[in-house]
C-alpha positions in Angstrom: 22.2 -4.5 4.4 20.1 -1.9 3.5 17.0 -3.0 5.3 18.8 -2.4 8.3 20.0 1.1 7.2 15.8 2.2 6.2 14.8 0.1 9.3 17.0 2.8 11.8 15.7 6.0 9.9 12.7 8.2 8.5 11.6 7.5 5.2 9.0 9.6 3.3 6.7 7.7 2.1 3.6 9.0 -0.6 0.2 6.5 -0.4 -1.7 6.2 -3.4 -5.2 4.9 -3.9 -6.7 3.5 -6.9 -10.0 3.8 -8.7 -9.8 0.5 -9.7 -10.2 -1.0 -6.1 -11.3 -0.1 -2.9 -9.3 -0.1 -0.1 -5.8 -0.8 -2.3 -3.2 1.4 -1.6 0.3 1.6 -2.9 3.3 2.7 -1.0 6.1 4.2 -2.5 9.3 6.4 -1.4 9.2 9.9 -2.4 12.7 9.4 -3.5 11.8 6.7 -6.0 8.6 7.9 -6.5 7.3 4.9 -9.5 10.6 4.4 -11.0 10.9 0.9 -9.4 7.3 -0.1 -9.1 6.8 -2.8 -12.0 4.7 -1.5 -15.4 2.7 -4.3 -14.8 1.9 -3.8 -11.2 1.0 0.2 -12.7 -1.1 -0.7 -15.3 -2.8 -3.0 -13.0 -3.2 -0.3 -10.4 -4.6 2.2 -12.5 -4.2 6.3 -12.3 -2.5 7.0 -8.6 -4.3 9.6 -6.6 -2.1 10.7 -3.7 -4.1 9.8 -0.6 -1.5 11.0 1.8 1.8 11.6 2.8 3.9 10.8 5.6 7.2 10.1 7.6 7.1 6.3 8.3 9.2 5.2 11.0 9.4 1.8 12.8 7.8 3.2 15.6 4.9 4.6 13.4 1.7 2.4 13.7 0.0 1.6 10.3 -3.7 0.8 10.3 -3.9 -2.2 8.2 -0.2 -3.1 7.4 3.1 -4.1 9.3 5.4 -1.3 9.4 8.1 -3.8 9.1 7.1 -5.1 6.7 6.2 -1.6 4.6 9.5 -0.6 5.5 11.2 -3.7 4.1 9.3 -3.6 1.1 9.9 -0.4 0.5 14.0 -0.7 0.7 14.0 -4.1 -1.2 11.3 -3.2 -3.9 10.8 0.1 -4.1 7.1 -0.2 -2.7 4.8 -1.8 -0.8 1.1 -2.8 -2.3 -1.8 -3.2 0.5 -4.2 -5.0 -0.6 -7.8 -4.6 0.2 -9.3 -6.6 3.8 -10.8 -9.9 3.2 -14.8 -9.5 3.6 -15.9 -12.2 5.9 -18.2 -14.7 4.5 -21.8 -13.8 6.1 -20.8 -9.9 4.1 -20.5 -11.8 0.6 -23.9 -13.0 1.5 -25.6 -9.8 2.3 -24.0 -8.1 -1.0 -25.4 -10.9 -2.6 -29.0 -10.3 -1.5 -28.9 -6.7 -2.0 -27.2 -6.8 -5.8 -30.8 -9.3 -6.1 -33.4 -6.8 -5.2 
């Protein structure tokens, strides 16, 4: 198992933000860089900007996203896409009323 394997040691890991989105960021192994991220998935994303770099580790807490989970992505696809948060409902309304006046 090779989850297992990642899961026990350091990985380093390159984050990438997109123009395209706010608050989407794509995780990828500085090994692998984009050689197993899917075209599709790429041209969706858009040109990469490198947001930061850094030693992931089980034990490293992620803001947004399950470390697990990263980490498990990362072995079994190659990377890991966070999406942007959810904006609660009573936001939508006040983007809505400002995009009005």
């Amino acid at each position: 198992m090779r989850w297992k394997k990642a899961i026990m040691s350091k990985i380093l890991c390159d984050v990438f933000k997109t123009t395209k989105k706010d608050e989407m960021y794509l995780y990828v192994t500085r090994k692998d860089a984009f050689t197993r991220v899917p075209e599709e998935l790429m041209t969706m994303f858009g040109k990469p900007e490198l947001a930061m770099t850094m030693i992931l580790t089980p034990e490293k807490s992620l803001g947004r996203a399950d470390t697990e989970k990263v980490l498990a992505a990362l072995d079994e696809k190659g990377y890991y896409l966070q999406m942007p948060p959810a904006k609660e409902p009573y936001m939508l309304d006040l983007f809505c009323k400002i995009d009005k006046e």
